[in-house]
N, C-alpha and C positions, 0 to 999 in steps of 0.2 A: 115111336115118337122121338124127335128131334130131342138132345138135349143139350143142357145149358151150363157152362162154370159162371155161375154169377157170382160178381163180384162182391160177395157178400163182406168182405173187410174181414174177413176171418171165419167166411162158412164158403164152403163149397157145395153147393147142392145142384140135382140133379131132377133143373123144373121143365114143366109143358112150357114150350113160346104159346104165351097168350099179348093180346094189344094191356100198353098201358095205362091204366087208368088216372086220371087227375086226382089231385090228394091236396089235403092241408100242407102244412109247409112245418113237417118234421124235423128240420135243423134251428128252424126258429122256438117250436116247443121244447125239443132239449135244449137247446140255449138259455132258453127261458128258466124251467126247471135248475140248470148248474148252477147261474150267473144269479139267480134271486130274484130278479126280474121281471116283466109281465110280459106279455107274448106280445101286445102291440110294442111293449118298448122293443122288444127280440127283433122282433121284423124291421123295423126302424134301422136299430144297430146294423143288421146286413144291409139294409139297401147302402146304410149312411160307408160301409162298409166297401163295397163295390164304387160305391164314386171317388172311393178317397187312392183305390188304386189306379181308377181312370185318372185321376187330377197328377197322381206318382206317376203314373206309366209317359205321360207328358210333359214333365217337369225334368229342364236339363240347366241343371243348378250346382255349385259345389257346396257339397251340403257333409256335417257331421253326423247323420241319420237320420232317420223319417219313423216317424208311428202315427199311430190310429189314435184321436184321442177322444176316449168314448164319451166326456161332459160335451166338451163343443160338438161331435160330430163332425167331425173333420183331419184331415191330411193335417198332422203338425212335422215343420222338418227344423231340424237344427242347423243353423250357419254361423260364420263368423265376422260376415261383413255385411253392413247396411244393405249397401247396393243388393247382396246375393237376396235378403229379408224383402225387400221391393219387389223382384221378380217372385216369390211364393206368395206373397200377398195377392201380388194383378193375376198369380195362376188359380185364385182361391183356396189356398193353404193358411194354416198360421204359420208364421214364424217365432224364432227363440234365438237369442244372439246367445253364444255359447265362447267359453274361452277357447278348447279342446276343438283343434282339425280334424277329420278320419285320418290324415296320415299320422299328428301326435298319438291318438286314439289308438291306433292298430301298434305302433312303435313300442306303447307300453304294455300291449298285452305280449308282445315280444321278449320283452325285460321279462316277465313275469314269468316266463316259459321256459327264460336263459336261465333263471334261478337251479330249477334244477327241483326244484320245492313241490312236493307233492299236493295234490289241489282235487277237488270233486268237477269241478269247471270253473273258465277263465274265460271271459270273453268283453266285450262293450257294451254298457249301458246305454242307449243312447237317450233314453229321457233326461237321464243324470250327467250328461258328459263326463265321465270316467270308466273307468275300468273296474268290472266286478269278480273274486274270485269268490268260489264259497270251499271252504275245508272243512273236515270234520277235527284236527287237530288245529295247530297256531298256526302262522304264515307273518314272513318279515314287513314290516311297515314301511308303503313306500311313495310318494307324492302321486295324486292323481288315482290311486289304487283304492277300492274300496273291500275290505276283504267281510264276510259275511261267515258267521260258526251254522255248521248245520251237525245233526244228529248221527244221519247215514248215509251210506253213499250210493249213487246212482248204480243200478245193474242190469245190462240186457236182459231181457226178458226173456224166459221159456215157460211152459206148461206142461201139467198132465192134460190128459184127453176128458174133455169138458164136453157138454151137451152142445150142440151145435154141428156145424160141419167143419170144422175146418179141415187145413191142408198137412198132410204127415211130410217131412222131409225123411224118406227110407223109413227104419224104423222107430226115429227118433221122436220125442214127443212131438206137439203142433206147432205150428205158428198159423198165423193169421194171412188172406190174400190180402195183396194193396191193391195196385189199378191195372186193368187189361190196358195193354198195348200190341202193337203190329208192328214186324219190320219192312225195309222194303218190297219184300218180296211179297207180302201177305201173311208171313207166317204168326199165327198166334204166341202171345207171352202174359206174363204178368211180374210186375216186378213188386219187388217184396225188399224185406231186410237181408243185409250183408252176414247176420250170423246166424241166421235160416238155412242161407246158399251155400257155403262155404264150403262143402263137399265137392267134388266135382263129378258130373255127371250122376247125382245119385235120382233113384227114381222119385216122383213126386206122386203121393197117394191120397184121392179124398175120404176114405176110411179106416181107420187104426186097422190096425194088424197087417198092413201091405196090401192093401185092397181097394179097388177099382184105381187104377191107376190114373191120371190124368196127364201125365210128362216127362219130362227133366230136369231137375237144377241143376243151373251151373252149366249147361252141358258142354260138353269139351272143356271146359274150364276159362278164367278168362272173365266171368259171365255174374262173380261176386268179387264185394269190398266188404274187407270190413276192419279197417285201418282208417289210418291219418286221412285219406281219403274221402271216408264216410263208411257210412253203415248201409249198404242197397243192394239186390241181387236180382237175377233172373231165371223165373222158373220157364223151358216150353211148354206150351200147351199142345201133345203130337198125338194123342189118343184117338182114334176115331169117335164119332157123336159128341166129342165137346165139343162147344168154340163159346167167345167168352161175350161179357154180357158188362154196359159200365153201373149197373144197376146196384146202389149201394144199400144194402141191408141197414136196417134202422131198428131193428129188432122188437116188433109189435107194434112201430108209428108206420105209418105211410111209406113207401122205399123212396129215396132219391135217386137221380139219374146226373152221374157228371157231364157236365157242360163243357170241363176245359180245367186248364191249368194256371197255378201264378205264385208266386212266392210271396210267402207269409209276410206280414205287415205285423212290428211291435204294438201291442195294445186289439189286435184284434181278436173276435172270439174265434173259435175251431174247436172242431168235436173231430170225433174218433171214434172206429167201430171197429170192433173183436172178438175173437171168440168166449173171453171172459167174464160173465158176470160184475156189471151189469151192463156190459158189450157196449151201449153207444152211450156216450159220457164228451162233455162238454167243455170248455176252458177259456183264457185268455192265453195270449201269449205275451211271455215276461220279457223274451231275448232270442234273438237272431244269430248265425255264423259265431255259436261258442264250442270251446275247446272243452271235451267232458271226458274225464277220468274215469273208465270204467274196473281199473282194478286188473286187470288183463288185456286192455287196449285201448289207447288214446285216441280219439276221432272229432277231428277239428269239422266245423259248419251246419253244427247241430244247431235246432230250435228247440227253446225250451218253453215248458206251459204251465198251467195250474190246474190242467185237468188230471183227475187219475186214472190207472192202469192198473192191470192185473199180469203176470203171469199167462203166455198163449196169447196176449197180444202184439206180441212183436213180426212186424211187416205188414200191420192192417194199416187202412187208409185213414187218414185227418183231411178235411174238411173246411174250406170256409166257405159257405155257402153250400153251392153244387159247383164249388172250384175245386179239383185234386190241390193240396199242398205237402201233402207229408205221408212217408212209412214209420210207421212207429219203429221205434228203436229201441228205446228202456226206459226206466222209471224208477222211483223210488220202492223200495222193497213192501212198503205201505204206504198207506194215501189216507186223509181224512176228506170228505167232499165238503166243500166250499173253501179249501185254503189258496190261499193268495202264493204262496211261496212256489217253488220248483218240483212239480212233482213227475212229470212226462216230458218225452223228448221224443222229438222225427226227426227224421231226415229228409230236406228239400228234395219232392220228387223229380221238381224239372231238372236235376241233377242227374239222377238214374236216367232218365227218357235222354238225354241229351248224349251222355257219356254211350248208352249203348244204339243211339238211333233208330230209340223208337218212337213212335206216333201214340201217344195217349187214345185210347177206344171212348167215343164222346157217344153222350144216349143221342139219336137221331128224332125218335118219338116219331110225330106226324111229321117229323120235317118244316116245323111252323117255326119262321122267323119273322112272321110281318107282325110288328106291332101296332096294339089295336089304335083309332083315332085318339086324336088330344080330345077330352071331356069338350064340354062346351057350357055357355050360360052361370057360370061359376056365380053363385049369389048369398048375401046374408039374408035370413027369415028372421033372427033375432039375436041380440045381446043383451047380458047382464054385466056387472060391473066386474067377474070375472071368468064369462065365455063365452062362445058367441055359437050361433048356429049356422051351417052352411046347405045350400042343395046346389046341384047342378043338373045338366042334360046329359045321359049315359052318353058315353063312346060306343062304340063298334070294332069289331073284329071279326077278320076270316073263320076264325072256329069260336070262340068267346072270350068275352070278358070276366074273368074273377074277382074284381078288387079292384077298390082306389086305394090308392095314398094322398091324404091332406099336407100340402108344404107350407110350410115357415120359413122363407128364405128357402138355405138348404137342407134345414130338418124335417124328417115327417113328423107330426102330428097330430096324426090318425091313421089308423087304416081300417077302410071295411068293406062289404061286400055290395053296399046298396048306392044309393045316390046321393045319399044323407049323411052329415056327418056333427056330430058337436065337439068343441073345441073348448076344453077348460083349465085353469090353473093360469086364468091371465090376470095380467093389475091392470087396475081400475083406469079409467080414463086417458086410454093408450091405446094408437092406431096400429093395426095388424095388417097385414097383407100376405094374404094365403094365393095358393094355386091347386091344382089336385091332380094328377095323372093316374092313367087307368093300367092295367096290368091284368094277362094273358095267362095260361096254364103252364106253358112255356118257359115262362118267363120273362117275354117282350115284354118292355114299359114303354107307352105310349109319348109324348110331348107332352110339355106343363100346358096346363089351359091358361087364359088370360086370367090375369091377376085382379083380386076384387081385396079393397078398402075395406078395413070394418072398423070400426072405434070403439070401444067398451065402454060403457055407460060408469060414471063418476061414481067413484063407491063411499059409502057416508060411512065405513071405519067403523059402524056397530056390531056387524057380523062377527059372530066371535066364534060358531062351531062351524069344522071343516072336517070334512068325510070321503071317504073311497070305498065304491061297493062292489071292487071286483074281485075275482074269485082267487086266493090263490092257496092251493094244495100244503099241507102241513106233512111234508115227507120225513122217513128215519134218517137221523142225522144229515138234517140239512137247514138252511133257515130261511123260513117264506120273508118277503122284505114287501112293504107297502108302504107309498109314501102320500103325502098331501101338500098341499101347498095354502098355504094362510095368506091371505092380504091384508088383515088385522091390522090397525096402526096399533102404537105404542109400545109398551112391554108386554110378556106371557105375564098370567096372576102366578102370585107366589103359586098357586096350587092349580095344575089343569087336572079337568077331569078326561081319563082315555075309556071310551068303550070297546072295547073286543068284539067282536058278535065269530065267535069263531068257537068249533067244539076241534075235539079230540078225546079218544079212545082211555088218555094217560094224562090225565094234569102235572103230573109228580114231576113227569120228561122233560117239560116245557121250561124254555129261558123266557122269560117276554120283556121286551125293554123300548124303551120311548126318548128314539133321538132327536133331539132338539134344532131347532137351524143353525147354533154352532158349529155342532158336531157333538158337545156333551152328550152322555148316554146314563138316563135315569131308569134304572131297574125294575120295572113293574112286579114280576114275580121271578123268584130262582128256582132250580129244577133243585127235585129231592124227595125224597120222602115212598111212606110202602103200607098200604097197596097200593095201587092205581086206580084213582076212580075219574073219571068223566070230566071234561071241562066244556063249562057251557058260557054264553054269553055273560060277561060278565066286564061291571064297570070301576076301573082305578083310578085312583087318586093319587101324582106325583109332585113332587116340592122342585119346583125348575126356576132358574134362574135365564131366562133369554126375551128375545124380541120378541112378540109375535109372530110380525110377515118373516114368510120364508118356508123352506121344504119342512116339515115334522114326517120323522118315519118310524115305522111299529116294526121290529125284528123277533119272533117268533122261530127260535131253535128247538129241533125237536131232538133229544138227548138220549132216547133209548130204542131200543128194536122192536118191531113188530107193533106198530101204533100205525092207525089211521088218521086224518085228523085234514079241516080246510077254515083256513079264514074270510071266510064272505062276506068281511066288512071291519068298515074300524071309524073311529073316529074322534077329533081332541077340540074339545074346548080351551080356549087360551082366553 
């Protein structure tokens, strides 16, 4: 039997070639899962995600940086003159007039380097137009520099030998695969991190103790970085019966298949997959091309995240979508899930591919690029005062149809598998205009269908309870987030009533808190207490100070280990 190095991100394994089969869309449920999120909003985020790099990938603007900004849904870039704001606008970007040029901007993370001053990383903000370093010690104060205290410092990563497959460099513990590639010649590769390779010419092994071999790193040398330059290497793949596979291990979701490559966008999400529990894990990314102190070596053009890492992940692949963007490189020594802060760092793969000329290995599948027809018949069947109902007439495609997406402008919202879709959390007596396009296994998206009018019916401002009945999972140490949206006029009563309808294994674990459309956050229950007994639906009463209308969200942290637990439902009276 033929066999296969698939590109598992940190497992090397040794499968039957079988055809692929069509799956859910695995990057969106981990997303969903990290980010707090629902899976319709997860899917949204990517597509909103991919458009915002078509609107960059054609935008030639002098701009002080670009990010993803997940409220609007959209490409925001920074400039510093009207006219530049004009052209991102007619391109469908936001614009931000900003004082700070990329040349001021790069000039001072220069000063910052001349110092001399030791630093965890130094690089540009670009939401904040300045300059950010984080240190674990002090750092001299200096105009335009924002310095940030952290705890510990960033470390490459290595492992013991972990369940999984991954790859031995000689006899040394694991590291993780990143992404198959080819050189001109045909020959197989995979490139991976710079302090994996480093060896020269050593052999590369899918089984601890030097066993079944699969290659070379490094070979002849030449072939790893892991300096000022970056962090990226290249293993051959010269074994007889391998050859390599873009087929990304998800580790118990659906696999994904890379499509292609592109460089990471500030504010967008990416996940990562590796040989370390719990191997495929999720993120934003906080910062683009920073300089990161590892304590042993300086490596400017790093991207940093807020996802975590373990140990044996370093050289697997990140993720935005089914786009290669990153070998993982290092991490903080520990990681909590869900923080916002610096916890993981890649290095831009089209870097590596570029520097050694190679060709990224892209899943081929059926070879299907046609996407399916634009929907057709786009129609309202009903609204209320805030949503409205839609049907249309399927599309078509050479092999099929999976899914619509419902538009707003350029947000989805909705997406599903049928013809039908409801659309809610609108105000009252306000004209909408939707479109819906169809989507393929592939991942071809179809054309917008014609756009159809709908107007929400007047709302008489008695409604006073607002509810969400979707499911979301109560994982350990994580926080389900579920939000609602009120069209209520006037103020919240001094006292809303919250129902819960959610169990869990541990009540004692649980944080549960009710934020407001301010942003205030009214504490429903605090975790604590011993034994553990059961938490069942159950209705709160909190003392709030806000408006009605507007988002109210329920945050449910779950605080200790081994607890099962789902929220399928919630709801506040104001």
């Amino acid at each position: 039997m033929r066999k296969v190095l698939a590109v598992f991100c940190g497992a090397l394994l040794v499968l039957p070639v079988v055809p692929a089969l069509a799956s859910a869309d695995p990057v969106a449920d981990a997303v969903a899962r990290d980010l707090g999120i629902s899976a319709v909003d997860a899917r949204a985020r990517l597509v909103q995600q991919d458009r915002a790099h078509v609107v960059s990938d054609g935008l030639r603007v002098s701009d002080a940086g670009r990010w993803f900004d997940a409220t609007s849904g959209r490409l925001t870039v920074a400039v510093t003159r009207a006219e530049d704001a004009s052209v991102v606008r007619a391109a469908g970007a936001e614009a931000v007039l900003v004082s700070r040029s990329a040349a001021q901007l790069s000039a001072l993370v220069s000063r910052v380097k001349a110092l001399g001053h030791s630093f965890r990383s130094v690089g540009v903000d670009v939401r904040r137009n300045d300059v950010v370093v984080s240190v674990v010690g002090s750092f001299p104060a200096l105009d335009g520099v924002r310095v940030v205290q952290v705890s510990q410092p960033f470390v490459q990563q290595s492992g013991e030998v972990n369940p999984g497959d991954p790859w031995w460099p000689g006899s040394e513990s694991n590291c993780s695969v990143g992404f198959p590639a080819v050189d001109s010649s045909g020959g197989k590769h995979f490139v991976t991190a710079g302090h994996c390779t480093n060896d020269v010419s050593q052999a590369a092994y899918g089984e601890s103790g030097q066993r079944n071999r699969i290659g070379t790193s490094n070979a002849g040398g030449g072939r790893s970085v892991n300096a000022r330059e970056g962090d990226m290497g290249v293993v051959a793949v010269t074994e007889s019966g391998w050859t390599v596979s873009p087929v990304v291990n998800t580790w118990g979701s659906p696999a994904v298949t890379v499509t292609g490559s592109k460089d990471a966008l500030v504010g967008e999400a990416v996940c990562h997959s590796g040989n370390t529990a719990p191997q495929f894990e999720c993120g934003v990314v906080n910062s683009v091309n920073q300089t990161v102190d590892y304590g042993s070596v300086v490596i400017d053009g790093l991207t940093l995240t807020t996802a975590c890492s373990q140990g044996g992940d370093s050289g697997g692949a990140w993720l935005a979508g089914s786009s290669a963007v990153g070998l993982h490189s290092g991490g903080q020594s520990s990681c909590s899930p869900g923080s916002t802060g610096d916890n993981s760092i890649f290095q831009p793969v089209n870097e590596a591919l570029t520097k050694w000329n190679l060709t990224l290995v892209v899943g081929s599948g059926s070879g299907d690029v046609e996407p399916p027809t634009a929907p057709t018949g786009l129609r309202s069947v009903g609204a209320t005062s805030t949503g409205v109902s839609l049907e249309w007439t399927a599309a078509s495609d050479n092999v099929g149809v999976t899914g619509y997406d419902v538009l707003s402008g350029s947000t989805v919202v909705a997406s599903v598998a049928g013809t039908s879709a409801s659309v809610s959390g609108l105000t009252p007596d306000t004209s909408y205009s939707f479109t819906v396009v169809a989507r393929d296994a592939a991942g071809n998206v179809s054309k917008q269908s014609d756009a159809v009018s709908v107007r929400t019916q007047p709302g008489s401002g008695g409604e006073r309870t607002f509810s969400n009945g979707e499911d979301y999972p109560i994982r350990d140490f994580q926080v389900a987030v579920s939000r609602v949206v009120s069209t209520a006029s006037g103020a919240a009563a001094a006292s809303v009533t919250v129902q819960v309808d959610a169990t869990h294994t541990c009540s004692q674990d649980l944080n549960i808190t009710l934020v407001g459309p301010s942003g205030r956050s009214y504490p429903l229950q605090r975790y604590g207490g011993y034994p553990c007994t059961a938490f069942q639906p159950k209705a709160f009463t909190a003392r709030v100070s806000e408006r009605a209308a507007g988002t109210w969200t329920l945050r449910i942290g779950d605080n200790g280990p081994s607890d099962v637990g789902l929220l399928s439902g919630w709801s506040v009276t104001v």
